[in-house]
N, C-alpha and C positions, 0 to 999 in steps of 0.2 A: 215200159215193161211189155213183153209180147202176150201175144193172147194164149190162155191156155189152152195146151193139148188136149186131146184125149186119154194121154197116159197121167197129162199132170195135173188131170181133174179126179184120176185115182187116186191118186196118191195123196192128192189133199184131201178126199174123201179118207183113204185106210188114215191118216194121221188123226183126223178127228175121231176116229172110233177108237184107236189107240190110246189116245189122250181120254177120251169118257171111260176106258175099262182100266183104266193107271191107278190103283191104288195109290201111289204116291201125289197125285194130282194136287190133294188141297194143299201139301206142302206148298207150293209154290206162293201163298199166301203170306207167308211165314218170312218173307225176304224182299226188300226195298227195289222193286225194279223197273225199269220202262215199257218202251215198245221196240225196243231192239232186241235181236237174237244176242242173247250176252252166250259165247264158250270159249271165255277165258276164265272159266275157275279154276282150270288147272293152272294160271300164273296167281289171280287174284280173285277168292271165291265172293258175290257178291254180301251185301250185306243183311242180315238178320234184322227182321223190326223189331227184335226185343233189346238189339243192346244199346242204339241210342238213348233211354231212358235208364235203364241199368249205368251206363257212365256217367248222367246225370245224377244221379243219386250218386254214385262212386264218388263225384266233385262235389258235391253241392252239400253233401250230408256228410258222407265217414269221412273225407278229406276237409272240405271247409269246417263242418260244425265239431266231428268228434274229434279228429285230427289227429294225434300222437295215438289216441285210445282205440283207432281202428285197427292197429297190428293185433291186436287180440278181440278184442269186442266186435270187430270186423272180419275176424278171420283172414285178415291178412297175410300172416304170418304164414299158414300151415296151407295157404291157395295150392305153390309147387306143387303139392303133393294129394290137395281133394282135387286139382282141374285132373294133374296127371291119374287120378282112379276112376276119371269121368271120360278120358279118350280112353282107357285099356280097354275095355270091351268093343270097341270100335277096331283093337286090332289082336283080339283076340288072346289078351292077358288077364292073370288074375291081378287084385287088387296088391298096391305095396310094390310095385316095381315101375313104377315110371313116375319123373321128376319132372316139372315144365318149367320153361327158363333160358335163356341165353338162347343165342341164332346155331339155326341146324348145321354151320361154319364149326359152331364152339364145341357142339356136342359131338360133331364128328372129329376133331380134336382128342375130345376126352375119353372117347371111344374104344379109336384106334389105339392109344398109348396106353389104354389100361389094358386092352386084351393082349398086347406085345407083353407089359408087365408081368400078366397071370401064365403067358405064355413059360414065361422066364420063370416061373415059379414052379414050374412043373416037373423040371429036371427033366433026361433024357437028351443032352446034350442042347446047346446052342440052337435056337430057331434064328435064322439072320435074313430072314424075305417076309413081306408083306406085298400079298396081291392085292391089286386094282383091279377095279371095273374100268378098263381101257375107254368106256362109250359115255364114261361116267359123265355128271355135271360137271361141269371145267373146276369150282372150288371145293369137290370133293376130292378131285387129284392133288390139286396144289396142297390139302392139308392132310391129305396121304402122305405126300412128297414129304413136307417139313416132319411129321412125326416120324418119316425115316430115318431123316436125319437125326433130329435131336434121341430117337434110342438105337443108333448105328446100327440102323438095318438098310436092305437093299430093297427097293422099290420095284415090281415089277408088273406091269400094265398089262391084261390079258381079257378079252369079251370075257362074258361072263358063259361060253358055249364051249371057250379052252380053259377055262379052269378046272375041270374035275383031272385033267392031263399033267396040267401044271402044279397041281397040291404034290407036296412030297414031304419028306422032315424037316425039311427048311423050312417051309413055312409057319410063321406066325399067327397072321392075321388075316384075312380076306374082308376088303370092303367094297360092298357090291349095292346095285341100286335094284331094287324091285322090280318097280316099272322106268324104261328106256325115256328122258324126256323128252325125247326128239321124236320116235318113231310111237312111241305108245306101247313098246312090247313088252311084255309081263314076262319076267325072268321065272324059273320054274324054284321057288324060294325052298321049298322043301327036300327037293331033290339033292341041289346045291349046299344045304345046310348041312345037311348027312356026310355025303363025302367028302365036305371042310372038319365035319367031325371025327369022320373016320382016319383023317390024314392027321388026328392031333389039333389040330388048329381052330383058331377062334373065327366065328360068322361073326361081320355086323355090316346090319340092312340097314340102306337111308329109303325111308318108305315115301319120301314126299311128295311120290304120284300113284300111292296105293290108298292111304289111309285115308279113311270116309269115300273111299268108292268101290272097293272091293273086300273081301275077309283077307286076312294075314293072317292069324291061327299061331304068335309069336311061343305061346305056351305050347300048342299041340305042337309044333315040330321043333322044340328045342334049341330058337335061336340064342345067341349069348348076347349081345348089344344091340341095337337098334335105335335109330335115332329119326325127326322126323320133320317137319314143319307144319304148322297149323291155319293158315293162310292161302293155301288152295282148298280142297277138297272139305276142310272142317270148318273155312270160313269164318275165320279169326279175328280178320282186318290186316292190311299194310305192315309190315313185319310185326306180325303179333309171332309170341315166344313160341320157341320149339320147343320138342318132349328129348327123355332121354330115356330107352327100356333099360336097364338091369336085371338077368332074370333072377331069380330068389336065391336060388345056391350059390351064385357067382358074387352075390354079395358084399360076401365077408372079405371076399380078397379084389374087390374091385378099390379101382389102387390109383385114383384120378389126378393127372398132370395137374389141373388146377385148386387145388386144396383150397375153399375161400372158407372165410368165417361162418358164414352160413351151414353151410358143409359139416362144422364142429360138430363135436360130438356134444360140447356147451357151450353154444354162441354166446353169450352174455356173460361167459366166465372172463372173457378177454384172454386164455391164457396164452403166455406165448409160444408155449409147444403144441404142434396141431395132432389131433387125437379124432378120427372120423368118425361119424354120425354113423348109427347104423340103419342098414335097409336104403330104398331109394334115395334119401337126401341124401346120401352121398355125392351123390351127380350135380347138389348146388355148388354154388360159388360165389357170388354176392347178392345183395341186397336185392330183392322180389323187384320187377317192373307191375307195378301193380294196377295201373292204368289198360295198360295193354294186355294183361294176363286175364285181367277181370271183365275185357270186353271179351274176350276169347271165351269164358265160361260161360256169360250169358249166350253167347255166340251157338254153344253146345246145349243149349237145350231146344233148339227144332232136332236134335237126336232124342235128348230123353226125354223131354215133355215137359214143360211148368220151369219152376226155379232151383239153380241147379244147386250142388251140395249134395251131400249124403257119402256114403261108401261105393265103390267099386260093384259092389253085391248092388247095392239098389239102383244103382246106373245100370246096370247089366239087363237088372230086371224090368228096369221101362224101354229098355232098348229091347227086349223081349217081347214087350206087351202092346196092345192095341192105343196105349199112351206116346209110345217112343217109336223108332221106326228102326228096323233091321237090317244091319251090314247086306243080308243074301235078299234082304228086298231092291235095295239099292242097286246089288251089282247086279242082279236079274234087268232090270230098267236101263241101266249102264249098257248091257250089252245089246239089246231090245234095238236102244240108242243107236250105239253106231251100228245097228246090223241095217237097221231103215237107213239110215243119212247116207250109209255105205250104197244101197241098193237106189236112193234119188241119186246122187252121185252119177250112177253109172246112165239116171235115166234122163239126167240134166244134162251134163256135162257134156262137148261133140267130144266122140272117140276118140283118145291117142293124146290128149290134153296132159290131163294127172295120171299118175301114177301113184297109187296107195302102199306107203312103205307100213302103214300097221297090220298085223297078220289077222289073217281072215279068221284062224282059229282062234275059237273063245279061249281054251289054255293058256295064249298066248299073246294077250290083250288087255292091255288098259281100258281107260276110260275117257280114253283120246282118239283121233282119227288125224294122221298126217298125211297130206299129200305133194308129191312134188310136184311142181310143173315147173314152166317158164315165165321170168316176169313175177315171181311169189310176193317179190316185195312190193309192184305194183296194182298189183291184184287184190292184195290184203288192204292196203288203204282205201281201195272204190270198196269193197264190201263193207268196210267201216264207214264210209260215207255213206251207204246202203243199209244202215242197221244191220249189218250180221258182222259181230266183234270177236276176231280171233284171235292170232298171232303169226307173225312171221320168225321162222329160224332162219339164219343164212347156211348156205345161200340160194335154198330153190325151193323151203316147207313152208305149206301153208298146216297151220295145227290148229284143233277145232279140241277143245276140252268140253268134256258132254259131265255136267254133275243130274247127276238124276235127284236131287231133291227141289230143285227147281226148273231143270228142262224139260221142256214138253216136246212129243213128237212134231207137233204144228211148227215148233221152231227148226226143227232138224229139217223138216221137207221144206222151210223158207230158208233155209240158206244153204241147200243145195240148189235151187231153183235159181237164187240171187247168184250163187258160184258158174253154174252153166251159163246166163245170162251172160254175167261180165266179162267169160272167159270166150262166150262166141262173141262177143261186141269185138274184143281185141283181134279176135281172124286167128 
């Protein structure tokens, strides 16, 4: 390692002071980690010290001892829907519209084909297009694609910068991603909601590089479905369940491709005509992963504080309080994040190396930092030899996922310093 500069004696200087005036600082307590720069929580958020002991009890007590009698005595049964009133104020809903369960795969499945249904129910002739987020994650298109097919509509793949162009009477559905995985760009959700609504047509957002790192506001701006993942940014564990929004009046006519028992309106009636649950369970479909859903809740409370359960209302309110911690404290830190890492970056790195494809404006910005260069894929593996753990896209991004409940500035000026290093080692 070379000797420090004078610039890079600043700047580990401003990170320390950073790091001491970070209200979010003692967070960082609160999650199992080393001595490495971990920013991959946007593929896998690291782990929470509360829930290997929460699955321990899960296994050991309501699984081994109570057994059958935890579906109820454990609250087993009704988890879907207290974990889902325990993320809605993370993205900005009221309590009673979001379901957890099955992979953000399933629920954008069940998403897309109910809003084409409600579409069809609205009369005013024939809607036959459903737009894409052209930049999308590759298995959001592919289950674009299929629900075209199976309710004979036309698929049409469009950034999310030509769509307000592209809405017309034809359209259905619009399924778009919040934040860009690749680039870190924050789609303008609001804006695009409106003129999906003004054209007729149904919005549904996959937030699953928004949620737990910046506001969504899904109630203030009137989206119709959203779906999400809980494994980056909420730090769930290794496919822990995804969520499903439903907003409150779409409800009664949300009309889901997978109709499972669960889902009943009386699951334990067994009957064999299916008759749907109302309000959120809608969006089940079988039998609770209860293992995996249950470490996800313990998971969620470095958001609200203490042990989780309660209403939607009293989630809100510790995420309110000097107990829980606040979406716009977060994304304030988020942005803080990459504005420093952005500016060691430029103080590390020799000139003309990377190129930053995440936009400088805040408007316009995740909670990611991508850069391209040359050689990304070799480059990513010395920095992981190097304790700074990112990720590589092909074929030239290095991506740096910043969660502000556990990064600290110390880490963002280490591993721009370790990227400069590596990247003048190679010439």
């Amino acid at each position: 390692m070379s000797e420090p500069t004078a610039l890079g004696t600043e700047l580990t200087s401003l990170a320390r002071e950073l790091d001491a005036a970070d209200e979010l600082s003692g967070l960082r307590a609160r999650f199992v980690l080393d001595d490495a720069v971990y920013l991959d929580g946007n593929s896998l958020g690291a782990l929470p010290v509360s829930v290997p002991g929460r699955l321990a009890d899960v296994v050991y007590r309501e699984w081994g001892e109570l057994r059958i009698r935890s579906w109820d005595e454990s609250g087993w049964w009704t988890a879907p829907e207290r974990i889902g009133d325990r993320i809605a104020p993370l993205v900005g809903a009221a309590p009673g519209q979001i379901v957890v369960g099955d992979s953000t795969s399933v629920n954008v499945f069940k998403a897309v084909v109910a809003a084409v249904r409600m579409a069809d129910g609205d009369g005013g002739g024939r809607r036959d297009e459903i737009l894409v987020d052209a930049t999308t994650f590759p298995t959001d298109g592919y289950i674009a694609e299929s629900a075209a097919r199976m309710t004979g509509r036309t698929l049409r793949p469009v950034t999310p910068a030509e769509v307000p162009a592209a809405l017309g009477d034809r359209t259905a559905a619009v399924l778009l991603n919040h934040v860009d995985y690749r680039t870190g760009r924050l789609h303008d959700l609001p804006a695009l909601t409106a003129a999906i609504h003004e054209a007729g047509a149904y919005a549904v957002w996959d937030l699953c590089h928004s949620a737990g790192a910046l506001p969504v506001g899904l109630d203030a701006h009137g989206v119709d479905l959203a779906v999400g993942c809980t494994y980056k940014y909420l730090n769930g564990g290794p496919g822990s369940p995804a969520y499903l929004y439903v907003r409150q009046d779409l409800q009664p006519r949300f009309d889901s491709p997978l109709p499972g028992w669960t889902s009943h309106a009386t699951p334990f009636a067994m009957d064999p005509s299916y008759e749907p649950a109302t309000g959120a369970p809608r969006g089940r479909v079988g039998t609770p992963d209860i293992l995996s859903m249950l470490a996800l809740e313990a998971a969620l409370d470095v958001w609200h504080g203490g042990r989780g359960g309660g209403t939607a209302e009293e989630a809100g309110a510790r995420v309110g309080s000097g107990v829980g911690v606040t979406i716009e404290s977060v994304r304030a830190k988020s942005l803080a994040l990459t504005d420093f890492f952005l500016r060691c970056v430029a103080a590390y790195v020799p000139e003309g190396r990377v190129e930053s494809l995440t936009p400088t404006a805040h408007a316009e910005r995740g909670s990611q930092v991508a850069l391209r260069c040359d050689d990304a894929g070799d480059i990513m593996k010395r920095l992981i030899h190097q304790g700074v753990i990112g990720d590589f896209r092909h074929p030239d991004v290095l991506r740096f996922g910043f969660t502000p409940l556990y990064v600290s500035f110390t880490d963002a000026e280490r591993a721009a310093r370790v990227l400069g290093e590596t990247v003048g080692a190679l010439g």
